[in-house]
C-alpha positions in Angstrom: 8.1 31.2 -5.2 8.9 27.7 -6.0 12.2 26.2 -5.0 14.5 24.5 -6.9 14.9 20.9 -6.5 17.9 20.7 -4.3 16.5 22.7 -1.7 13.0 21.2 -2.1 14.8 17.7 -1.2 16.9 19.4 2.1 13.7 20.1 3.2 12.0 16.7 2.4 15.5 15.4 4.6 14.2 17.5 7.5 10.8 17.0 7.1 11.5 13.0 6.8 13.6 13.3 10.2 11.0 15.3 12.1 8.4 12.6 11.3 10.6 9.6 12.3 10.4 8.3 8.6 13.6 6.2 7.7 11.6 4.7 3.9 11.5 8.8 3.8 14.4 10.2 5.4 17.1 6.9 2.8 14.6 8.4 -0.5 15.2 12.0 0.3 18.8 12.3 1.0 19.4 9.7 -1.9 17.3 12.5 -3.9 19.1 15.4 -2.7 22.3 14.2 -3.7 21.2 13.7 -7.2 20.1 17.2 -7.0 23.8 18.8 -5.9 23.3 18.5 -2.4 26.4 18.0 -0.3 26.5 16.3 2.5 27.2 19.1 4.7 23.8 20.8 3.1 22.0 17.4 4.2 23.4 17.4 7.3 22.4 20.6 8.3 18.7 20.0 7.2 18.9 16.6 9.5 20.1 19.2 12.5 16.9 21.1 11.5 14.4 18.0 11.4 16.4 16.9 15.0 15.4 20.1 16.4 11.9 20.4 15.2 11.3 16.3 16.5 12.7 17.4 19.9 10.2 20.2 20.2 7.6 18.1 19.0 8.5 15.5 21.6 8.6 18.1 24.3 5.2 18.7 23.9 4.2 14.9 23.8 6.1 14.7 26.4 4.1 17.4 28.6 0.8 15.6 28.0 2.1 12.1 29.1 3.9 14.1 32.6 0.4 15.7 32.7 -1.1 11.7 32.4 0.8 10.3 35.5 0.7 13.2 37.5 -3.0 12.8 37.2 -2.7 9.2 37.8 -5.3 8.8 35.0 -5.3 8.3 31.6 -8.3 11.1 31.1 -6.4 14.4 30.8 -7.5 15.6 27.0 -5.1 14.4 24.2 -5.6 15.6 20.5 -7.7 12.8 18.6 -5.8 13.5 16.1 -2.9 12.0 17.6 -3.9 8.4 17.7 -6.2 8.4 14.6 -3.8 8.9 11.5 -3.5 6.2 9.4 -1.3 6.2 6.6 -1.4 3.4 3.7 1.3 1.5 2.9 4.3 3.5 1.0 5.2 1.7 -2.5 8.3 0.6 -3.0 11.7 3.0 -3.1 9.6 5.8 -2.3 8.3 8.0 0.4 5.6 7.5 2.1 
């Protein structure tokens, strides 16, 4: 199934805010208006990319509680969170 651009872009908008991108997030909903999108329809995939951070953060957030209960800075944390490292986005794009 491929989607049509319009909702390809509302999810690019929710996407952008769950990854703390604001290159991304001013690209996407400057793209998803050119596709139709209103701004109710992009504020409703921001509500969805605000609720997807926060669970994301919850879970950070467990690890670093887990870190100073422990007093220590040994309790086991994904490498994958520190080791991403993304080039630099060209210009009026995403990244």
């Amino acid at each position: 199934m491929l989607l049509d651009s319009k909702i390809a872009e509302l999810v690019a908008v929710g996407a952008s805010v769950s990854a703390n991108c604001r290159r991304c997030l001013r690209y996407h909903i400057e793209e998803a208006r050119k596709a139709g999108a209103s701004d109710t329809d992009i504020l409703g995939a921001v509500n969805v990319g605000t609720a997807v951070r926060a669970g994301a953060a919850a879970q950070v957030d467990e690890i670093v509680a887990s870190l100073q209960h422990q007093g220590t800075a040994t309790a086991a944390v994904p490498a994958a969170s520190c080791s991403a490292v993304t080039p630099k986005p060209k210009r009026d794009s995403c990244c």
